[in-house]
PAZAPA-4460 file (N, C-alpha, C; in steps of 0.05 Angstrom, whole numbers, plus 32768, in hexadecimal, padded with zeros to 4 digits):
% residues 191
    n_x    n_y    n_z   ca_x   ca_y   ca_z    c_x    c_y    c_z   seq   type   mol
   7D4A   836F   7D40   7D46   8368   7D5C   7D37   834D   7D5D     1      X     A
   7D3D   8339   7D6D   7D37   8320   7D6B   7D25   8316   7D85     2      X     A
   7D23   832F   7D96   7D16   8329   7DAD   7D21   831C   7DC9     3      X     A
   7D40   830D   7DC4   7D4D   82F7   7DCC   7D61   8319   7DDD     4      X     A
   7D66   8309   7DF8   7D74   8320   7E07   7D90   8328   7DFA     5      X     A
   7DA2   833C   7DFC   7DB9   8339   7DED   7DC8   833C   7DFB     6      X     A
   7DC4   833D   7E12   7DDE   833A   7E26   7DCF   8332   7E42     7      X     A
   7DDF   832A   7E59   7DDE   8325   7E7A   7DEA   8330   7E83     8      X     A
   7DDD   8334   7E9B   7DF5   8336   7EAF   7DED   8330   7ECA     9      X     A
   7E05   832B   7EDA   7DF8   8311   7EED   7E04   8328   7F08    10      X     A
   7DF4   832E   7F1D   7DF1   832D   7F32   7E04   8320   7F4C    11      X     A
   7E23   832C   7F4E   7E28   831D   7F63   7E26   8322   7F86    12      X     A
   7E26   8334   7F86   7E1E   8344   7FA7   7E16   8356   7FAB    13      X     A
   7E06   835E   7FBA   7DFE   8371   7FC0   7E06   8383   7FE0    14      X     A
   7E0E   839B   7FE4   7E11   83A1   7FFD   7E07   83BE   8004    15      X     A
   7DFD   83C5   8019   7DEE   83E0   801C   7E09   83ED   8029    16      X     A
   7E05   8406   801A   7E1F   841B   8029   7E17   8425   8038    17      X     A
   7DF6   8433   8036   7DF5   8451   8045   7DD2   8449   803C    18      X     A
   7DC9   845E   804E   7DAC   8459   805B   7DA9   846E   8065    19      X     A
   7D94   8482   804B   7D8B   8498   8064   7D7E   84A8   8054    20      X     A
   7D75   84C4   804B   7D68   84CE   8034   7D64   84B5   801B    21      X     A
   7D77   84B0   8012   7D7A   8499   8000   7D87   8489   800B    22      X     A
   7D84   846E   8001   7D99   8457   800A   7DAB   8448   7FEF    23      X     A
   7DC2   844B   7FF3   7DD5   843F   7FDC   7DE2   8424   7FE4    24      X     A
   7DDE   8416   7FCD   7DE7   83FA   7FCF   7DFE   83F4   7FBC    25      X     A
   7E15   83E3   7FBE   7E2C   83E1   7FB4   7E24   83C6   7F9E    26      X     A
   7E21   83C1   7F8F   7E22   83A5   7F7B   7E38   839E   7F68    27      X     A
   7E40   8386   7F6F   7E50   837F   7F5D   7E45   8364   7F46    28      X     A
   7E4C   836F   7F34   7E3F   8364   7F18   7E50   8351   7F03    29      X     A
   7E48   833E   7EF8   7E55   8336   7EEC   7E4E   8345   7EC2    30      X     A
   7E60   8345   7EB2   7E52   8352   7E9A   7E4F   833E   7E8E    31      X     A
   7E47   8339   7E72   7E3F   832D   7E62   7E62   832E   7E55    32      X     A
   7E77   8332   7E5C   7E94   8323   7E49   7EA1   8319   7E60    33      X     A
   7E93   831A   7E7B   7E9C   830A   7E8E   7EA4   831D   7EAA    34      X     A
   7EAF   8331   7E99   7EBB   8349   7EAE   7EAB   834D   7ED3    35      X     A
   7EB5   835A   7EE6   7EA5   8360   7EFA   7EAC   8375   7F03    36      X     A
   7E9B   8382   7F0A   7E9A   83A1   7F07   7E87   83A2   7F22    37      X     A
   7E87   83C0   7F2C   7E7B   83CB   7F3B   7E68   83E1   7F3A    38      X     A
   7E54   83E0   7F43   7E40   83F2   7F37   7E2B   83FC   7F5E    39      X     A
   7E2D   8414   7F61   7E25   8424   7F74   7E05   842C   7F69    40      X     A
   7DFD   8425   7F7E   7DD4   8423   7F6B   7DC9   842B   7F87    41      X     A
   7DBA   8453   7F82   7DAC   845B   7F98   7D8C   8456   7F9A    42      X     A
   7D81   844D   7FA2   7D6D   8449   7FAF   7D59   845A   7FB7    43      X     A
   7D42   8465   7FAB   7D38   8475   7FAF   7D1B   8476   7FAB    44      X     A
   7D03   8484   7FBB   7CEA   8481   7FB4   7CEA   848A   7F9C    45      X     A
   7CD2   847A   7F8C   7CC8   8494   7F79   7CBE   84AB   7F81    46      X     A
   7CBC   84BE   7F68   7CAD   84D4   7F64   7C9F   84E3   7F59    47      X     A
   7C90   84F0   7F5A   7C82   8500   7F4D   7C87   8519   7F43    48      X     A
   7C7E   8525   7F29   7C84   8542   7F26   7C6E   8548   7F20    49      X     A
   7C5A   856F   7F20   7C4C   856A   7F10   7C49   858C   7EFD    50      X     A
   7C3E   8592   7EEB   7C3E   85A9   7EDF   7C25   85B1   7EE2    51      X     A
   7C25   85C2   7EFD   7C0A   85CE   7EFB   7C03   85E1   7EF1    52      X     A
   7BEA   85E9   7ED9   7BE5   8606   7ED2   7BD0   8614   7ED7    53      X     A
   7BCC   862A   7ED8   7BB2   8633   7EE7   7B9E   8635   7EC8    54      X     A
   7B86   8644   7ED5   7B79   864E   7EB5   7B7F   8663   7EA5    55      X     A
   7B99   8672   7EB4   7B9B   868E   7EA2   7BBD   8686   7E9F    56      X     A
   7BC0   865F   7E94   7BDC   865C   7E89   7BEE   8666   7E8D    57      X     A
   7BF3   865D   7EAB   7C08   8660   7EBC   7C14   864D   7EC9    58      X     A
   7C27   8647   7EC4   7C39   862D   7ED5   7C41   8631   7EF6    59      X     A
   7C2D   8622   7F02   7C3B   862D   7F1C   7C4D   8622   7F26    60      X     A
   7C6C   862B   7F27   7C8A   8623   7F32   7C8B   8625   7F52    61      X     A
   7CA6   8618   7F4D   7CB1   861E   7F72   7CD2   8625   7F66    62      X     A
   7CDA   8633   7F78   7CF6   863E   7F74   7CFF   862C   7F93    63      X     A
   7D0D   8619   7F8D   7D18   860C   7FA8   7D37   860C   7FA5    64      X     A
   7D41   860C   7FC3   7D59   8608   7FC5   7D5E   85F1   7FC0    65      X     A
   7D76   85E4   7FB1   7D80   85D3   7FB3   7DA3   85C8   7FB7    66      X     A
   7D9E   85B8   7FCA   7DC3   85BB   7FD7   7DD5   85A8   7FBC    67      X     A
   7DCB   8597   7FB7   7DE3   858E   7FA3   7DFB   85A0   7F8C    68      X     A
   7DE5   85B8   7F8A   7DEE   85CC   7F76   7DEC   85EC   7F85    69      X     A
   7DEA   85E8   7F9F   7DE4   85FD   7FB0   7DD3   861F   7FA1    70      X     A
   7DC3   8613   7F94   7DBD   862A   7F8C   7D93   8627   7F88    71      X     A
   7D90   863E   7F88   7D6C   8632   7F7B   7D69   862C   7F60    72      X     A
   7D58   8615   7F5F   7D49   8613   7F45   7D30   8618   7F40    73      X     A
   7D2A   8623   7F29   7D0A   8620   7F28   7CFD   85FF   7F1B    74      X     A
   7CEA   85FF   7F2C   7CE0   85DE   7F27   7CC0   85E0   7F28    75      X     A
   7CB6   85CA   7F15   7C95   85C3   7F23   7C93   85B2   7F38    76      X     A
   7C80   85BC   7F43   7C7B   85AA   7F5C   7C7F   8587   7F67    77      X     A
   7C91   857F   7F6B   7C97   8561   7F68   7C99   8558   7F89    78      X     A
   7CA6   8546   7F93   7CA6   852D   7FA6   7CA6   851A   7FA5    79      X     A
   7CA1   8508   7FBE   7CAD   84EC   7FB8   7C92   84DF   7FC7    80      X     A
   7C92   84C3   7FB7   7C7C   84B3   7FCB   7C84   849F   7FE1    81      X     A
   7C81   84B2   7FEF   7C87   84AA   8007   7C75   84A1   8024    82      X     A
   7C63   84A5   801A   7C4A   849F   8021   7C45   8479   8022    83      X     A
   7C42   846D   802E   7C3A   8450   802B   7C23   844A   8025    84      X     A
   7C2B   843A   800B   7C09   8436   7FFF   7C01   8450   7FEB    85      X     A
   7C0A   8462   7FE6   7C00   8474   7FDC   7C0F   8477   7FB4    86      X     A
   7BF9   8479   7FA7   7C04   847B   7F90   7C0C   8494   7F89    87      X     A
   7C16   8486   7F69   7C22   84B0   7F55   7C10   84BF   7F5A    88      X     A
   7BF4   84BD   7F51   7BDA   84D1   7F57   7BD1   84D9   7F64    89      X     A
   7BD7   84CF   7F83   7BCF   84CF   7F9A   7BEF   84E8   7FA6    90      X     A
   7C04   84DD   7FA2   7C17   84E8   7FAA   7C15   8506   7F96    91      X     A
   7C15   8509   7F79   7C0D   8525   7F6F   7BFE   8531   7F7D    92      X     A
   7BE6   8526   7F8E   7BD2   8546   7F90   7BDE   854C   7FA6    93      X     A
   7BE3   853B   7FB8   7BEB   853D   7FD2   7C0A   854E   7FD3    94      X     A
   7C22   8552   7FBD   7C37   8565   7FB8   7C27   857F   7FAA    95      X     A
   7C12   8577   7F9E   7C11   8596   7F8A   7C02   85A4   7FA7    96      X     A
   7BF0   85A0   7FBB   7BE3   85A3   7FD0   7BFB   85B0   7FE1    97      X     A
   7C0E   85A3   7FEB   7C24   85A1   8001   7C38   85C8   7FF0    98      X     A
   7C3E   85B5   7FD6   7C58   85CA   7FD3   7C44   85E1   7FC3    99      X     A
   7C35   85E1   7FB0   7C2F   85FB   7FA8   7C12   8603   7FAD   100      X     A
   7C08   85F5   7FC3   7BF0   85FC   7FCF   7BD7   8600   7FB2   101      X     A
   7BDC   85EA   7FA1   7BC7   85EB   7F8C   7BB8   85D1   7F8E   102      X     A
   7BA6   85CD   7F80   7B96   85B4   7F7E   7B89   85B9   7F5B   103      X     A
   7B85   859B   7F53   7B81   8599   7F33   7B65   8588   7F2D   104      X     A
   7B5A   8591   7F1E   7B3F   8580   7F23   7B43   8569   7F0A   105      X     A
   7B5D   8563   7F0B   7B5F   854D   7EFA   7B7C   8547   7EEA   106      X     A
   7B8D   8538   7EF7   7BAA   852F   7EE5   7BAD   8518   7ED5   107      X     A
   7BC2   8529   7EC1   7BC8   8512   7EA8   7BDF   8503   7EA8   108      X     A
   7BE3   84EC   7EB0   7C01   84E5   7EAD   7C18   84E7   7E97   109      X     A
   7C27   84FA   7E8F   7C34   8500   7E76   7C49   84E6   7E79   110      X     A
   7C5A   84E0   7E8D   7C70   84CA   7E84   7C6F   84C1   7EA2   111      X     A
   7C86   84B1   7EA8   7C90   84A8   7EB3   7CB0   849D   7EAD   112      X     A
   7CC6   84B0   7EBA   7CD9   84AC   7EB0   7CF6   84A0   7EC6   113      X     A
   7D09   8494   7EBE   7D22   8490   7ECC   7D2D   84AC   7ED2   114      X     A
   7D33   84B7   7EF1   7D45   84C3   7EF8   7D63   84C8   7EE6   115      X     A
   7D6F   84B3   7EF4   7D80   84AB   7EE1   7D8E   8493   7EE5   116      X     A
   7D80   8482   7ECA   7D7E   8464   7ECC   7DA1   8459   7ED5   117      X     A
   7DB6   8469   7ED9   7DCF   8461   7EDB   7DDC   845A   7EEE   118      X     A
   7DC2   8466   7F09   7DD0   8461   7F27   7DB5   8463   7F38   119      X     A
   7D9F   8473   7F32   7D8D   846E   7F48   7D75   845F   7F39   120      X     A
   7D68   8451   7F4B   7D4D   8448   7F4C   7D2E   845D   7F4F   121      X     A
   7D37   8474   7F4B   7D23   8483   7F4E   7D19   8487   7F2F   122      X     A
   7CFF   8486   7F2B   7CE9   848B   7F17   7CD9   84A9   7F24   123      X     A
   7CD0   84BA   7F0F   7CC2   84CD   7F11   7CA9   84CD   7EFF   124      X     A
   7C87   84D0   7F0A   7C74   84CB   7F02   7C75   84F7   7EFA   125      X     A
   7C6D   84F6   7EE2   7C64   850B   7EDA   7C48   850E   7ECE   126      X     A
   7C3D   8529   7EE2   7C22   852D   7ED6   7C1E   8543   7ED0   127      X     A
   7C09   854E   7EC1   7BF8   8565   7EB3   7BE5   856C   7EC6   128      X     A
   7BE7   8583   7ECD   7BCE   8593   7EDE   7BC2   859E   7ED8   129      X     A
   7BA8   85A7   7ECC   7BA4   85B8   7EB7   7B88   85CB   7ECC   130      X     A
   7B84   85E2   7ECC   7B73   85EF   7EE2   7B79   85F7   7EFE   131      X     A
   7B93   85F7   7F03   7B92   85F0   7F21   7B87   860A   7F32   132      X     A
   7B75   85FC   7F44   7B77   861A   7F5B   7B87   8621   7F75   133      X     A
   7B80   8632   7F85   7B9A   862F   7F91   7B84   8625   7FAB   134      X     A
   7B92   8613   7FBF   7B85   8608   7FDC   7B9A   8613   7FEE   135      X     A
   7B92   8606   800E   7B9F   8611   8021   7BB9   8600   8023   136      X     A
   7BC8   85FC   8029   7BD9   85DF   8032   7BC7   85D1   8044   137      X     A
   7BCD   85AE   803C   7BBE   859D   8051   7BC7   85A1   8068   138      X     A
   7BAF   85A2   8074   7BB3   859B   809C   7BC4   8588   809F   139      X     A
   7BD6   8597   80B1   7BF2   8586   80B3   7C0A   8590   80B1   140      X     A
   7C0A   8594   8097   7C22   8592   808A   7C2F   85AA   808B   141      X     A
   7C4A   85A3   8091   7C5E   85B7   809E   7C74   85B6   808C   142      X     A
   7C77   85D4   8084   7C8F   85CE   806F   7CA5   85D0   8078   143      X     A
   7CB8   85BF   8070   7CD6   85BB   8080   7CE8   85BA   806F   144      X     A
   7D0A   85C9   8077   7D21   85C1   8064   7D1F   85D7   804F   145      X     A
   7D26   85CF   8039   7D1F   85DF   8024   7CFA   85ED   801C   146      X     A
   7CF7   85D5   8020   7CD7   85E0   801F   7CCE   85F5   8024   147      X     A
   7CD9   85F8   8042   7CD1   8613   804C   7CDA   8633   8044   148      X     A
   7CEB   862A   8031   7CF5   8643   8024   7CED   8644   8008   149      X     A
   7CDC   863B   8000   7CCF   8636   7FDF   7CC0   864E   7FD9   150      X     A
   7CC6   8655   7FC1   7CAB   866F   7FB3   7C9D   8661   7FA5   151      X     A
   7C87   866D   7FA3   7C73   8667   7F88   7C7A   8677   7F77   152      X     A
   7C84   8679   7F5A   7C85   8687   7F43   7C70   867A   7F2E   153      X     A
   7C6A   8685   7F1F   7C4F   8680   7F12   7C5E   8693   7EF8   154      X     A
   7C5C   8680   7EE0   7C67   8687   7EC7   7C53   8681   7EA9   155      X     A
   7C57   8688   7E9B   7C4A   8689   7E8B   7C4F   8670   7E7D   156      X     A
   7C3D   865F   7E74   7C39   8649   7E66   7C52   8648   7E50   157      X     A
   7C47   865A   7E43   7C5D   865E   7E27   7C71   8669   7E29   158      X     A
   7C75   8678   7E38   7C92   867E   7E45   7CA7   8664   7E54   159      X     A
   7C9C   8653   7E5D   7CA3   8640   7E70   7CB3   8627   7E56   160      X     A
   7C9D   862C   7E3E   7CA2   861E   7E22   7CB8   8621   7E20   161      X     A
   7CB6   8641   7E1E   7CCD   8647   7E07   7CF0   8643   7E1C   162      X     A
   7CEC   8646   7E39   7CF9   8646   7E47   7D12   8628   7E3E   163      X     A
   7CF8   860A   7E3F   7CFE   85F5   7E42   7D1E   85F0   7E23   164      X     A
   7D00   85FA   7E12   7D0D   85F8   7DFC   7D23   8603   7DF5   165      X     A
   7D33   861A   7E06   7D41   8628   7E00   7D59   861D   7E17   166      X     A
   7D4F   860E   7E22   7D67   85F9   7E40   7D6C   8611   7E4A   167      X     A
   7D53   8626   7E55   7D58   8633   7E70   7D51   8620   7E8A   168      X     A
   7D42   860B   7E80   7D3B   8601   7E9C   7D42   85EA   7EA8   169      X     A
   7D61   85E4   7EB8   7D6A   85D9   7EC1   7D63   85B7   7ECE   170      X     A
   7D4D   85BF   7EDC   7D42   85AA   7EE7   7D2D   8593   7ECF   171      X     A
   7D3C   857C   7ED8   7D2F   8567   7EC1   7D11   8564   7EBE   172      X     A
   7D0C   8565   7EDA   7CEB   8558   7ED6   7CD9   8578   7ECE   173      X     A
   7CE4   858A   7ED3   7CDB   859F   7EC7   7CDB   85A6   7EAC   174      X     A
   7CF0   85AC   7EA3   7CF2   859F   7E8B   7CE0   8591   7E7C   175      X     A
   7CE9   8574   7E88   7CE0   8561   7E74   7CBA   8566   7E7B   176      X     A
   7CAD   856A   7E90   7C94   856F   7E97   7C87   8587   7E85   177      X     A
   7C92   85A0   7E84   7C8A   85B2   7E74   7C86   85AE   7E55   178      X     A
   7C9E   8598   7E4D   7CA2   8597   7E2A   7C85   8584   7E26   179      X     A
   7C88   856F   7E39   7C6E   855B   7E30   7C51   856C   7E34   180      X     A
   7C50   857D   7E45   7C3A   8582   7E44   7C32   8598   7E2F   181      X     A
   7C4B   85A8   7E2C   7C45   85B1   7E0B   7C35   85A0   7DF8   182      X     A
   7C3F   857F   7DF4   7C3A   857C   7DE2   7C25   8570   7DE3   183      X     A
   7C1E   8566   7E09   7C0B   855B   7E0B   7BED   8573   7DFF   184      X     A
   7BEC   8583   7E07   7BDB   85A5   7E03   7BD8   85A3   7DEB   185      X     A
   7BF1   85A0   7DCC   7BEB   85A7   7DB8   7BE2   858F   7DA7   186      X     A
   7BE7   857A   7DAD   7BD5   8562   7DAB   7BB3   8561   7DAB   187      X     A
   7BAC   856E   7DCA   7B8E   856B   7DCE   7B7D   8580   7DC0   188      X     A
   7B98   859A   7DBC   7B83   85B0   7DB1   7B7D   859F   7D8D   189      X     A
   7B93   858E   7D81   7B92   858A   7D68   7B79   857B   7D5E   190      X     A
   7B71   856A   7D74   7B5B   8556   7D7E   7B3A   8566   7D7D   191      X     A
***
């Protein structure tokens, strides 16, 4: 690797299709052997996920509906920052607060990852919750849409492991949130 880029590609228009939950934009590109191609690029806030566990190592989930696949998934608590001005850390306590009515007296950021770097612009901040207790929901906040049909399930740490590892658990940031903090956990105990 020489450090020197190994390919371009050049930028020829841009046009917005659609505007609304997400907004998608149409680009046409030139490649690096000359070709021009079209490439559909959605637009989207980031987000947050987070893996909260209590002290008697328990993952607290949400079982939400979700329409793309019309069915429920189980997931950790995530959202989007949508908030102006408001950061990953700021937006975590404020989702772990909202969707599973917990609060953490302290998060770790495990990654930050591409959705999926192939069409959307959305990034997901993942964090470690470690203690959580449970609070009221903030004043305010009204759960809507799917939200309002969410459970709390509460699973066992090591069960949740063995879940990941075994590709019972569908959802990426869940997934990917549970495995890191495995390793984040067996790291600090090694320490």
């Amino acid at each position: 690797m020489t450090g020197e880029p190994t390919a371009w590609f050049e930028t020829l228009d841009v046009e917005q299709v659609h505007a609304g939950f997400s907004r998608v934009r149409r680009e046409r590109i030139r490649t690096p052997d000359g070709a021009v191609v079209e490439r559909e690029v959605v637009d989207h806030d980031d987000a947050v996920a987070i893996v909260p566990i209590t002290s008697r190592d328990e993952v607290v989930l949400l079982r939400q509906y979700r329409q793309p696949f019309q069915e429920y998934v189980l997931e950790v608590p995530a959202g989007t920052l949508d908030v102006p001005g408001e950061s990953p850390v700021e937006a975590a306590v404020r989702e772990l607060a909202e969707e599973a009515q917990q609060h953490a007296p302290s998060l770790t950021l495990l990654t930050t990852f591409y959705n999926s770097a192939g069409w959307s612009t959305e990034r997901t901040h993942v964090f470690l919750a470690e203690d959580v207790t449970s609070v009221s929901a903030p004043d305010g906040f009204v759960a809507e849409a799917e939200e309002a049909d969410m459970e709390i399930v509460l699973v066992p740490f090591a069960d949740l492991v063995e879940r990941a590892r075994g590709g019972e658990l569908v959802d990426a940031k869940t997934a990917l949130g549970v495995l890191l903090a495995a390793a984040h956990r067996a790291g600090a105990a090694a320490d």
